[in-house]
Residue, then its C-alpha position, 0 to 999 in steps of 0.5 A: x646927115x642920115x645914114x642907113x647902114x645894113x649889118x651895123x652890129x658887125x665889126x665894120x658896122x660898128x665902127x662905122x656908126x661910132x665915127x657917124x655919130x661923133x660927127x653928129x649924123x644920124x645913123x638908121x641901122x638895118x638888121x634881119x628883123x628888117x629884111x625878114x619884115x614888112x617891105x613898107x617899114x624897109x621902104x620907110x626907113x630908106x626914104x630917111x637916109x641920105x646915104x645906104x650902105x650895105x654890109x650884111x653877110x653871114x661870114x665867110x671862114x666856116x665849114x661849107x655845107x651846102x645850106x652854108x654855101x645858101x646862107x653866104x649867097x642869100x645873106x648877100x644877094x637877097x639882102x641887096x636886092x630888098x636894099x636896092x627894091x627899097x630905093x627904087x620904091x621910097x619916093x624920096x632916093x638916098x643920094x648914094x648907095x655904097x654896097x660891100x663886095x670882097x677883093x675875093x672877087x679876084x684870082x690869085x695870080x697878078x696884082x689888080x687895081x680897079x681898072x685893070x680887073x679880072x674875076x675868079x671862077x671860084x665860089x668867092x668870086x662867083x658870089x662877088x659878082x653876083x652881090x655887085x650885079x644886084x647892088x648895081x641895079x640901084x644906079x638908075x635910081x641913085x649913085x652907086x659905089x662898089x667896096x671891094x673889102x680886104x682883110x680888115x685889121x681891128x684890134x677888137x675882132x676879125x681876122x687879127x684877134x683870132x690869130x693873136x692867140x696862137x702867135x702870142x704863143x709863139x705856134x704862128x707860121x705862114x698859111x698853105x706855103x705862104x705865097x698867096x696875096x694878103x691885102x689888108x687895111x687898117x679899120x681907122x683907114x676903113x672908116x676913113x674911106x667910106x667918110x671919103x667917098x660919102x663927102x666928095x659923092x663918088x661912085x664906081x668900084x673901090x678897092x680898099x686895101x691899103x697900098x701896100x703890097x704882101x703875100x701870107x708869109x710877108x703878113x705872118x713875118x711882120x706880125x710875128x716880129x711886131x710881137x716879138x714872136x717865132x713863126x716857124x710853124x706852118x699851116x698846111x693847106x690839107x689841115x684847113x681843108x679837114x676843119x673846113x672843107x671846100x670853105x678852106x678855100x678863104x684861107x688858101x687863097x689870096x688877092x694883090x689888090x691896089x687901091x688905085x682909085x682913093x690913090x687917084x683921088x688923093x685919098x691919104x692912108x693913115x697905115x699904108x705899111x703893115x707893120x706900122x698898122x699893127x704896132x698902132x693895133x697892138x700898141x706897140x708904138 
């Protein structure tokens, strides 16, 4: 099998084509000299895939600026929409488009699974809808899933290797109070997912997170205690908005989201609970 995959030199994407490839697939990758290129050579490299997935986007915790605020839409939107052009001009279609999208798309105010959905108003959940919109415009032309990605926990990067430090030294503590929704998943859970849909061919939004439900403080107490560490010192809500401005907001703000439909497909998490996840991450099992 070949697969495409756009942004494969990010953390998902990297663990992504080291499990393509130990399966003996052939991995195509995608970067911005490809989207900044000639349309014919993007199409050239479709027409080989088998399957297209999509992961490009500049990331999300930085100050916004409003050229930064662009460059997070554009990094999405325009990246999909040369994507989804791409299909619909190679003469031979991939058999499945798999497209990233964030459980940001969801307010912090109930739990949702993929059926019983509603979306924020904020920027994160405005930029959410509107890179699904375009990656869904590919489904006249082939099948198409919609990733709704939570906090990916890697131990070689994202979000766990930047809070390592401070807890480790023992200055962790629960972020804005604490009471805001963390859904995670572990990268080997990831991986396994995207391996999941491609080989059963679905289609339609996923959330991948683990089933497991927590909220900051849940996450913050479990990690502290797989690390034998105080997390005794909040981050206030103001002190992110001083580093970050309005980009705060990824900070501030959660989702509850369940994975209902790996869940329904008789999808098996190898780290359904958090501390299990981060003991194998951090090797403390």
């Amino acid at each position: 099998m070949k697969v495409l995959i756009s942004g494969s030199s990010g953390l998902v994407g990297k663990s992504l084509t080291a499990a393509f490839l130990s399966k003996s697939h052939q991995v195509i990758p995608v970067g911005r000299a490809d989207f900044n290129g000639s349309k014919d050579a993007l199409i050239a490299k479709v027409s080989q895939a088998d399957v297209v997935i999509n992961l490009s986007g500049a990331p999300i915790v930085a100050r916004w600026t409003e050229s930064y605020k662009k460059e997070i839409i554009e990094s999405r939107i325009k990246t999909t929409a040369l994507l989804v052009d791409a299909i619909t001009l190679s003469a031979k279609k991939p058999g499945l488009f798999i497209s990233t999208s964030a459980v940001g798309i969801y307010p912090d105010n109930e739990v949702f699974t993929e059926a019983n959905a509603h979306y924020g108003d904020d920027f994160l959940a405005k930029v959410c809808l509107d890179w699904e919109a375009e990656a869904m415009k590919a489904s006249s032309q082939t099948k198409v899933a919609i990733f709704r990605l939570g906090v990916v926990l890697a131990s070689n990067g994202g979000a766990l290797s930047k809070l390592l430090f401070p807890f480790r030294m023992g200055l962790g503590g629960p972020v804005a109070g604490g009471k805001q929704g963390f859904s995670w998943i572990h990268i080997d859970d990831l991986v396994k997912a995207y391996l999941f849909v491609i080989e059963k061919q679905l289609d339609g939004i996923f959330n991948l997170t683990a089933p497991e439900i927590t909220d900051n403080a849940g996450f913050t107490n479990t990690l502290a205690k797989v690390l034998s560490r105080p997390a005794i010192i909040p981050v206030p809500a103001f002190a992110l908005r001083l580093v970050y401005g309005e980009g705060a907001t990824a900070l501030i703000n959660g989702q509850k989201a369940i994975p209902a439909r790996l869940l329904q497909e008789e999808f098996n998490f190898h780290y359904p609970e958090l501390e299990q996840a981060l003991k194998n991450l951090l090797h403390k099992e």
